[in-house]
C-alpha positions as CSV (number, residue, x, y, z in Angstrom):
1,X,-13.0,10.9,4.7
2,X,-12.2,10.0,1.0
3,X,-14.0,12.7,-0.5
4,X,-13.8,16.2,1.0
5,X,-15.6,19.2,0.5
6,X,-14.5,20.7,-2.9
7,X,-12.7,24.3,-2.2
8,X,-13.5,26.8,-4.7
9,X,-10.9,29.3,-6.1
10,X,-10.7,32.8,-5.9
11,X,-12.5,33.4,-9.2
12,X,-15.5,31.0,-8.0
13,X,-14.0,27.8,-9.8
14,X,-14.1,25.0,-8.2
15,X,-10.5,23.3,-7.5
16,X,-9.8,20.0,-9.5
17,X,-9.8,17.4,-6.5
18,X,-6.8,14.4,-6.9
19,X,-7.5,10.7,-7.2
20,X,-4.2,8.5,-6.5
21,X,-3.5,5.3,-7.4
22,X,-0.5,3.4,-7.5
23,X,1.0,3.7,-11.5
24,X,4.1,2.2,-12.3
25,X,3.5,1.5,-16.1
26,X,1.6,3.5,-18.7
27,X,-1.3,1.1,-19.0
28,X,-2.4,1.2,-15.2
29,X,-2.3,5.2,-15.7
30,X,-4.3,4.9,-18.7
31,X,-7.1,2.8,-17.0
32,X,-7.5,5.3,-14.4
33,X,-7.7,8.1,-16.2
34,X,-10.9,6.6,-17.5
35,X,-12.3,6.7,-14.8
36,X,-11.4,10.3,-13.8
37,X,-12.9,11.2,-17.4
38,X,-15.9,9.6,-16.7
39,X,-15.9,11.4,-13.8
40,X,-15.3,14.6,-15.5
41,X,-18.2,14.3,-17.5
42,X,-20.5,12.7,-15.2
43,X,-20.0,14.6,-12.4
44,X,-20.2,18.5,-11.4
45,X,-16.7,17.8,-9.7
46,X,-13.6,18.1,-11.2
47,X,-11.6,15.6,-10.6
48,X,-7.2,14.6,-11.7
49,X,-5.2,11.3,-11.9
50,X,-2.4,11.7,-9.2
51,X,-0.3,8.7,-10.1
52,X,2.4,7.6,-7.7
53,X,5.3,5.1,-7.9
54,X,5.5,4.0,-4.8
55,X,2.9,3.3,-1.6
56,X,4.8,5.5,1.1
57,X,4.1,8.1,-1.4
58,X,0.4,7.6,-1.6
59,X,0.0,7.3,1.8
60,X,1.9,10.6,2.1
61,X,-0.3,12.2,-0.1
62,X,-3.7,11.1,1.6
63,X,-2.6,12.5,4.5
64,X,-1.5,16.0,3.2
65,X,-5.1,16.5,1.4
66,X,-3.4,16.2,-1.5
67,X,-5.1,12.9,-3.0
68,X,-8.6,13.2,-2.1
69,X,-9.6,9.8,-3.1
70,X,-8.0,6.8,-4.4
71,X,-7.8,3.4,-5.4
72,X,-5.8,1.1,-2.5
73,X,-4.9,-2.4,-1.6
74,X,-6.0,-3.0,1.8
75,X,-3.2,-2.8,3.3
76,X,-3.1,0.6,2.7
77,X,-6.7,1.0,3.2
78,X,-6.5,-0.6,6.6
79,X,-4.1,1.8,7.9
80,X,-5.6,4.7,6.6
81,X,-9.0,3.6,7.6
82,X,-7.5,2.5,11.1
83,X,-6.1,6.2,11.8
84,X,-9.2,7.5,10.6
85,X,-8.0,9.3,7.4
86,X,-10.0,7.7,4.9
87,X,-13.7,5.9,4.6
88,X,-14.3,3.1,2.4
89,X,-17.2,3.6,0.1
90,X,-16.3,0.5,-2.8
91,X,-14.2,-2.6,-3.4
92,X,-12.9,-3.4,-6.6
93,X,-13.9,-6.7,-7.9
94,X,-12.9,-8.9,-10.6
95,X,-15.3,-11.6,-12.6
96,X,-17.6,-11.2,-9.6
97,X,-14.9,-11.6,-6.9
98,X,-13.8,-9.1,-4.2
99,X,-10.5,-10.8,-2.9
100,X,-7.0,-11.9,-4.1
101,X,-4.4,-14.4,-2.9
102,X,-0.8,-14.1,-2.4
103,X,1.9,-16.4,-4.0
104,X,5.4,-17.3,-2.7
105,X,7.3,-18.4,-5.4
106,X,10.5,-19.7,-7.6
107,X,11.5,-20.8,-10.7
108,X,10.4,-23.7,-11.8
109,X,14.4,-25.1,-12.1
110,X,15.2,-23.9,-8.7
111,X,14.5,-27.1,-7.0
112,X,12.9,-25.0,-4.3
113,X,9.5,-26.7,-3.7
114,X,8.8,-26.3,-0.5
115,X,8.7,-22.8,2.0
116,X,11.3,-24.6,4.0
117,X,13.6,-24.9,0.6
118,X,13.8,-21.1,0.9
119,X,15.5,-20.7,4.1
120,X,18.6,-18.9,4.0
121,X,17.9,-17.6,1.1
122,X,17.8,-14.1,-1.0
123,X,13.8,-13.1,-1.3
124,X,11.6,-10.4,-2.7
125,X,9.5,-8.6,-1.2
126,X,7.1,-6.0,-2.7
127,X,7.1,-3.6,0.3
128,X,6.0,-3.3,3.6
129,X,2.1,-1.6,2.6
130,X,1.2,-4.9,0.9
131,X,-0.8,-7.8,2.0
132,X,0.0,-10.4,-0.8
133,X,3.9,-8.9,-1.4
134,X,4.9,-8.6,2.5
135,X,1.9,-9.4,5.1
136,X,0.6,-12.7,4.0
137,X,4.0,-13.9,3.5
138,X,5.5,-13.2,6.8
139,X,2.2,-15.1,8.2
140,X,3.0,-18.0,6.8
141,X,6.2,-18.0,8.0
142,X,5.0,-17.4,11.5
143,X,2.3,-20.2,11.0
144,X,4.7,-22.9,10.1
145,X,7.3,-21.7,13.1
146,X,9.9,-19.6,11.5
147,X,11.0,-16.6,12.2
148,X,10.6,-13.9,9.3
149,X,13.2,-11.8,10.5
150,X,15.9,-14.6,10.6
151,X,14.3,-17.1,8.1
152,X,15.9,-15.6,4.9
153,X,19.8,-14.5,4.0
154,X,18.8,-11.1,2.5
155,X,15.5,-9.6,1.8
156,X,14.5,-6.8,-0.6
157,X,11.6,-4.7,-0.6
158,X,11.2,-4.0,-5.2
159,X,8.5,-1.7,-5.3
160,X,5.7,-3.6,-7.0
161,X,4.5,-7.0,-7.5
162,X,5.9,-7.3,-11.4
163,X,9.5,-6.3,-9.9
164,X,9.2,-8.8,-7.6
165,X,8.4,-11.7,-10.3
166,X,10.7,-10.4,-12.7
167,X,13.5,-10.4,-10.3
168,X,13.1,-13.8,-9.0
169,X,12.7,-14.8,-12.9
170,X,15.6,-13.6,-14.1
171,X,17.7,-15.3,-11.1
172,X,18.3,-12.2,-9.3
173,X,16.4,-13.7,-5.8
174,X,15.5,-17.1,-5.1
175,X,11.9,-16.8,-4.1
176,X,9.6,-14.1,-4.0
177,X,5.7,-13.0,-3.0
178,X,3.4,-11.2,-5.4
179,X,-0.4,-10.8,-5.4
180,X,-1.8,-13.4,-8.3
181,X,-3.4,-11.1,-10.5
182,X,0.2,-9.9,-11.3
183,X,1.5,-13.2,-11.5
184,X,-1.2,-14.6,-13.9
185,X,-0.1,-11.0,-16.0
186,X,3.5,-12.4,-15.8
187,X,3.7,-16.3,-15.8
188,X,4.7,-16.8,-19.2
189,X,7.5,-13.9,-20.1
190,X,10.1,-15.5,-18.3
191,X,13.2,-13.3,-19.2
192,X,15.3,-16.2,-18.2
């Protein structure tokens, strides 16, 4: 489950029990550690941020006990929940709205239009534990009869979903996927 019973310490305190999320700038730490402070003072738990760069290390770290609750896409979610490690108790939503879309994407002088324009071409990925920056992608690749093993020259697996833009921004890829909540952060500090 997400939440486990709370161990106590030798001396009768109770252990501080780890929330993870996926941090890979200041500001997404920050946000989360309100929460864990609300947390803190609302609850007879005791709770720490465990921030992690990457999402083969939070999924690492769920299933050594050492996160015992977290925030997750669901792609994560789904594997954890399908392997029995976690239980859902909330989704996140946003103005009212529980979902998200993915984007494939260029730059706007690429004259690349079209999914097909991208064939044999350089693309970034997020990684392989997201929907919007890998699975959703590769789907529509398989729905419009390619092959996403063989469609593109090189793929690349940045990290997180403002890597990805950035990258395919600045000219380093030619296309991209990202989830849009990133790319409506992003769309107008085009580096390039």
């Amino acid at each position: 489950p997400v939440f486990k019973n709370q161990v106590t310490t030798g001396t009768g305190e109770k252990e501080s029990l780890g929330i993870g999320v996926i941090a890979l700038n200041q500001e997404t730490t920050d946000k989360y550690q309100a929460v864990v402070d609300y947390l803190n003072k609302y609850s007879d738990d005791k709770w720490h941020l465990v921030p992690q760069k990457d999402y083969g290390s939070f999924i690492s770290q769920v299933r050594t006990g050492q996160i015992q609750a977290g925030f997750m896409g669901s792609a994560v979610a789904y594997r954890l929940i399908r392997d029995g490690v976690v239980m859902p108790l909330v989704r996140g939503e946003s103005k009212g709205i529980a979902d998200y879309y993915g984007y494939i994407f260029t730059r706007k002088d690429s004259g690349l239009g079209k999914i097909e324009d991208l064939a044999g071409k350089k693309f970034a990925y997020v990684d392989i534990y997201t929907s919007a920056g890998y699975f959703f992608p590769r789907a529509l690749l398989v729905s419009k009869g390619f092959d996403p093993e063989n469609f593109f020259k090189l793929v690349s697996f940045l990290d997180s979903h403002d890597k990805a833009i950035l990258a395919v921004l600045s000219g380093e890829y030619d296309g991209g996927a990202a989830k849009d909540s990133a790319w409506r952060k992003l769309a107008g500090q085009d580096p390039g």
